[in-house]
N, C-alpha and C positions, 0 to 999 in steps of 0.2 A: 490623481496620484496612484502611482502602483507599486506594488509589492513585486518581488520578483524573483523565483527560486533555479539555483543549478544543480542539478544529482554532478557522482561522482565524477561519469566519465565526460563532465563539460569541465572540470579541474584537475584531470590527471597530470597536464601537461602543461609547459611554457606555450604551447601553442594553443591550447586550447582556453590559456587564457587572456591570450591576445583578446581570442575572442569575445570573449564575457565580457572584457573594459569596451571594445566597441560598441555591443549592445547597450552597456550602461550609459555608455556617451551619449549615444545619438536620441537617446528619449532622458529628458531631463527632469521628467515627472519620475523616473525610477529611483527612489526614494530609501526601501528596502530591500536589500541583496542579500538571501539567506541562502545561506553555503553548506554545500555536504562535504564530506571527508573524498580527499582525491582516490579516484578511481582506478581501475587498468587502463596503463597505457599501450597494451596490447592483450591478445588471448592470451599470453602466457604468462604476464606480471601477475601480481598480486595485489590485493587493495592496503588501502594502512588499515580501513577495519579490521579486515582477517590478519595482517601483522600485528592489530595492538590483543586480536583474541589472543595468538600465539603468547605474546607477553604476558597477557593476565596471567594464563595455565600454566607458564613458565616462574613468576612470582610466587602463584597460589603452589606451586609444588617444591618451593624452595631451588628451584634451581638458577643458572647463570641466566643473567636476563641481559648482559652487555651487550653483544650482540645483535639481538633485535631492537633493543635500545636504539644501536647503531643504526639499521636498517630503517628505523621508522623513519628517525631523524635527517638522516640522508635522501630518502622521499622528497621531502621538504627542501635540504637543501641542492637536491636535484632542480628543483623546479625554480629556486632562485636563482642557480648557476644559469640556467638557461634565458631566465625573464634579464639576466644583466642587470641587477638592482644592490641597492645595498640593502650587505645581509644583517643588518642589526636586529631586528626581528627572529633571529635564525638562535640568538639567545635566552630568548624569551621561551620559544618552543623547547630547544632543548631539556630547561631546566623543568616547565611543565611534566615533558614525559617523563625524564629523573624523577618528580617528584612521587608519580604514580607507586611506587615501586617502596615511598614509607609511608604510606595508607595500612590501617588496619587490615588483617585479613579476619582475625576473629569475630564473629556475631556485627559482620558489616555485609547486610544484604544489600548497598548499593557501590559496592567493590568494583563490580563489572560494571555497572553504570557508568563511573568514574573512567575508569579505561576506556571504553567505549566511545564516551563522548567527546575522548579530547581529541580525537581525531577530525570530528567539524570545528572545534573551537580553538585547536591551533591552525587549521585552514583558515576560520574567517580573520584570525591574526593578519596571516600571510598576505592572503586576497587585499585585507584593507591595506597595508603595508605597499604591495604593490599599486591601489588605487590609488594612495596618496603620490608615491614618488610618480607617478604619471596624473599628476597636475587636478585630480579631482579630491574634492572636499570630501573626505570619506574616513571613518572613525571605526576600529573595531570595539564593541556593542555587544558587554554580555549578557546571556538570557535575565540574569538575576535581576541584573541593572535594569532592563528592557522593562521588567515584571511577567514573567511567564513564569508562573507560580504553580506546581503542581500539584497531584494525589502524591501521596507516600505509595508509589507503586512500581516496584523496579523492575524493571522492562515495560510495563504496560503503562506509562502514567498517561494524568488525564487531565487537561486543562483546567482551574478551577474556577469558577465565576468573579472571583476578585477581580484578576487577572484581566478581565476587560478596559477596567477604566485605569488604571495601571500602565497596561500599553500604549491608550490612547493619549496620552500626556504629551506621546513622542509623536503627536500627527501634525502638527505643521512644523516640524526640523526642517535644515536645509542644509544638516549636511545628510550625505548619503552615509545611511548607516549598517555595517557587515557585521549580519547577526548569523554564529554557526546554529544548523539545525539543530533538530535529533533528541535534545534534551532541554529540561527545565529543572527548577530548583525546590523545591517542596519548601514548604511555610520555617523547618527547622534549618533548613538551609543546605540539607543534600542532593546530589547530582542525581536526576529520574529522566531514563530515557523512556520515548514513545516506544508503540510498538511497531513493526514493520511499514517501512514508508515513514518511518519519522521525521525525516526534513523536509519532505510533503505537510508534514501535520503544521511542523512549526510555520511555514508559511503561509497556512490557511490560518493559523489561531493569530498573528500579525496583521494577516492583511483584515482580518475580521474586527482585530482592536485595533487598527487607527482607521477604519470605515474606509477602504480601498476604493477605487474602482474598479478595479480587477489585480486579477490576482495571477502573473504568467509564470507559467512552469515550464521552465525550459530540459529537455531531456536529449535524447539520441536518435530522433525520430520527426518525421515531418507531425505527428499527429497521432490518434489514438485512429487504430485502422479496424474496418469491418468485420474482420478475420484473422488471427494467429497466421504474419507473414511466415511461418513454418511451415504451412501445412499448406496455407494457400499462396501462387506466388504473384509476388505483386497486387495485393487488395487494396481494395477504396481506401480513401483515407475520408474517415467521418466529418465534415462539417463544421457541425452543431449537434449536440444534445443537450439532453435536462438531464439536473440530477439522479433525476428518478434512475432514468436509463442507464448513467452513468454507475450506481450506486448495485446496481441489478449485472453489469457487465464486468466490474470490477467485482465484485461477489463471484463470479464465476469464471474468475480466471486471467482479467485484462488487467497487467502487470504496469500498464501505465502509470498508473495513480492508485493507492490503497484507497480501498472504501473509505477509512477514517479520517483519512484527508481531507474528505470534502466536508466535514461536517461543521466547525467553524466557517466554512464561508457562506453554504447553503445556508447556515439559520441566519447570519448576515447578509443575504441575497448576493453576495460578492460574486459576480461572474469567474470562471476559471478559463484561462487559454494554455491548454499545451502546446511549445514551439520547441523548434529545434535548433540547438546551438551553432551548430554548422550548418542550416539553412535558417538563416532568423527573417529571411524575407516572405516564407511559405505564412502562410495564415494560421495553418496550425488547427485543434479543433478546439471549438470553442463550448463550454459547458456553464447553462444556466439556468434558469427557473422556469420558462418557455422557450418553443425554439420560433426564431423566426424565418427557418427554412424548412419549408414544406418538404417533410422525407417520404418516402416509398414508407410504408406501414413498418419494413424494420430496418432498423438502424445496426445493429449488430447481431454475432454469433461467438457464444463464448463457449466454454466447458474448464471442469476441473477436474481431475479423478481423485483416487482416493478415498471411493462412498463405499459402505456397506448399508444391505436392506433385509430388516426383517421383518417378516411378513408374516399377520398373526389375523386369521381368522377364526369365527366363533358364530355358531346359529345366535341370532335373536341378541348378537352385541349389543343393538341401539338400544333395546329395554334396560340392560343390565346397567343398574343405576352406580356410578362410581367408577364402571371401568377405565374410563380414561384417566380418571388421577389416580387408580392403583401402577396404571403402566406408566405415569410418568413419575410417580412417588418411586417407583422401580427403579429407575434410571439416574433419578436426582443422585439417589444414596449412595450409589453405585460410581456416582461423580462423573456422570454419564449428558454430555447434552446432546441434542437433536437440530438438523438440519431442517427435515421439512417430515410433513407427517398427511401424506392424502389419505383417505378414508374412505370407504364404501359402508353399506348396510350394517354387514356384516361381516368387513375385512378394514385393518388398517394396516399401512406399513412406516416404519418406523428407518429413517435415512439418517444415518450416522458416518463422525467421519473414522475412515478406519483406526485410525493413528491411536486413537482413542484405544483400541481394542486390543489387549494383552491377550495371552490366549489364557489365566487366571480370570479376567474379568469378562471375558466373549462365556467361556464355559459358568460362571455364578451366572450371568444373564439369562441366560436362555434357560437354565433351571428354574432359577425365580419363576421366569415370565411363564415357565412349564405349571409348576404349582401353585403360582396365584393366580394366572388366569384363566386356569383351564383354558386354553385352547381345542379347538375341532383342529386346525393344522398351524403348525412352527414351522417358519425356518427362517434361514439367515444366508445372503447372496452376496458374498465378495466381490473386491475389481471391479466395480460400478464406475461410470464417469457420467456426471452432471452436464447435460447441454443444454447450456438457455439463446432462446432464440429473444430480441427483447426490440422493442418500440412502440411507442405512445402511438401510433398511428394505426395501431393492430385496433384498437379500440372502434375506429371508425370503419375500417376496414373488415369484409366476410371472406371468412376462406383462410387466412391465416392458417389456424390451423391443421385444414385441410389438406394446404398445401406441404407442411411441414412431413406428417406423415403419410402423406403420396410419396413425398421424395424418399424418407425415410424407407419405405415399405419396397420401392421401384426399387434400392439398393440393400435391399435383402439385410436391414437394423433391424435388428428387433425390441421393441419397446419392453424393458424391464418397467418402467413408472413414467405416468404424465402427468403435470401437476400445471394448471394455470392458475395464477394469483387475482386475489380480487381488482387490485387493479389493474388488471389486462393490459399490463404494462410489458409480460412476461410469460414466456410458456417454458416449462421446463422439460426434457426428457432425460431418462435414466435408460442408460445402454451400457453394455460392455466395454471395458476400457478398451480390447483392443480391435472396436470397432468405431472408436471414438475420429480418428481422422477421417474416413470415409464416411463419416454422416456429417461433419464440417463442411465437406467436398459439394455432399449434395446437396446443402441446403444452402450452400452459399450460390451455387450454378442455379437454384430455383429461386432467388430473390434476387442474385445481383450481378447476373451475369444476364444480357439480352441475346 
């Protein structure tokens, strides 16, 4: 039995959702069909998410909201006009988004939730609406109902342990049932969306509570590729990996699938297969607990920018009893967190993300860190970009990193921070952001190019 998810731009369209009923035809184990809010159907539309933000900021500020009202709504009934179905469903939605609009605005932290969400869960209306008048057994299925129970945590919610055997109630149904992503219901019974990659999430906390066998994620793409097809043209397209590597590549920048996503299925061994809507015959890349294909030592190359590093050395750091919890008691207060933190004798540096860094709070910091830690030298290095080179196979493999900064070095990078992780799953470097494609380049040509 499989779960089975479609981002936006596999629903933007009557045609693209031809597609998705063939898919679900032809495998009859597809069971669960979790929906995102429809997409662009070109570079220059726009999505119904960023129409229903427009709306919220339009409500929240008293002004006319008919209009985008209108626009969302027609979305919607664009897509029916074109599928040729009846639009009795097309009532249902409307009065939904109407409805948004007499929601509290006062002392209602999940306002935007509310908005937000109803953009997958008048989609998965629509989808089941259209699954049923094409002849399959198929019910729209809301999260409440389902049981995906959340934190009180609006934008970031979190699955809660209830929630397991709650879903699992629904694991031998036979109808196909269209659950929209992106949100869950908290115990008092308000709307809590995830946070980015939410209809990713919801399809892993599903396919986890009714004990899937896998779990496919359909997106725009043959597969999760070795390399930012930006920068590189035309790259491999990965296989197989393990969480691990997944978790380590999505961390630093691989927009396939959020980190958070996998985490309901990993701790239920649930395998994950990325495919592609418009090529649903490719294999796609397959992501599980071991891999059963013997890879080259690395499996990908990622980067994120974004970093700043400060760098704080001091004679005879390692004696000085306490130092490391006054510089992160520093930072805590400061509402400050930390990426990663390699260390020498007598030097550590401290990788944060800039975003973080107001120039009120960059300037209290470095004072602080001036007069509580006595420092021998401060400072602080802008415009960083994180490159992680990552595979389980590095482990058994010498030279790995050898090779990394050979290439690195032969194309004139210069290494601001190197940091490998314990489990040599990962090596990291810290460069210059706008040296960051030209070290993609090279180290992609020194591991995957013969």
């Amino acid at each position: 039995m499989k779960v089975i998810k479609f981002g936006g731009s596999s629903l933007a369209s009557a045609t693209q959702l031809e597609k998705v009923l063939q898919i679900v035809k032809e495998d009859v184990s597809r069971k669960f069909v979790v929906v995102s809010a429809p997409g662009k159907r070109s570079s220059e539309d726009i999505k119904v998410t960023d129409l229903l933000i427009a709306y919220y900021n339009a409500y929240l500020n008293n002004e006319n909201t008919t209009e985008l009202i209108k626009k969302i709504v027609d979305r919607y009934e664009a897509i029916l006009d074109e599928l040729g179905i009846n639009k009795d469903v097309l009532n249902d939605i409307q009065q939904a988004i109407q409805q948004l609009a007499t929601l509290p605005k006062e002392d209602n932290p999940h306002l935007l939730d509310a908005f937000l969400a109803s953009g997958e869960d008048n989609n998965a209306k629509l989808v089941a609406s259209f699954f049923q008048q094409r002849g399959l057994n198929a019910r729209y299925k809301n999260p409440l109902d389902l049981g995906i129970i959340v934190s009180d945590e609006p934008g970031n919610a979190r699955i809660l342990p209830s929630s397991a055997s709650k879903i699992n109630q629904f694991k031998a149904t036979e109808e196909i049932l269209v659950i929209p992503g992106f949100f869950g219901f908290t115990e008092a019974g308000e709307i809590c969306t995830f946070s980015r990659g939410g209809s990713d999430i919801t399809g892993s906390i599903v396919a986890a509570g009714v004990e899937a066998d896998i779990y496919e994620n359909f997106t725009d793409v043959d597969g999760i590729f070795v390399a930012h097809p930006g920068i590189i043209q035309e790259p491999k397209t990965i296989k197989e990996l393990t969480y691990r590597e997944m978790r380590e590549l999505a961390y630093a920048g691989f927009a396939v699938l959020h980190d958070e996503a996998l985490m309901p299925a990993y701790r239920a061994s649930i395998p994950v297969v990325i495919k592609n809507t418009n090529n649903p015959n490719h294999p796609g890349t397959l992501i599980t607990t071991s891999r059963t294909i013997e890879h080259d030592p690395v499996v990908g190359i990622a980067s994120d920018q974004g970093f700043a590093s400060i760098y704080i050395s001091k004679y005879l750091m390692n004696r000085e009893l306490g130092f490391g919890r006054r510089l992160l008691q520093i930072l805590e207060e400061l509402g400050l967190s930390y990426e990663h933190m390699p260390s020498g004798i007598d030097d550590i540096s401290i990788i944060l993300r800039e975003r973080q860094l107001t120039i009120d709070i960059e300037e209290e910091l470095m004072q602080r860190l001036e007069h509580e830690l006595e420092p021998d030298e401060l400072r602080i290095t802008h415009g960083l970009s994180m490159l992680m080179v990552v595979g389980e196979g590095m482990r058994q493999r010498i030279g790995v990193m050898a090779d990394s900064t050979s290439a690195l070095a032969l194309n004139k990078i210069n290494l601001e921070m190197i940091n490998q992780g314990s489990s040599e799953v990962s090596i990291m470097f810290g460069i210059r952001e706008d040296q960051e494609k030209k070290a993609i380049q090279a180290l992609y040509q020194t591991f995957f190019e013969e």
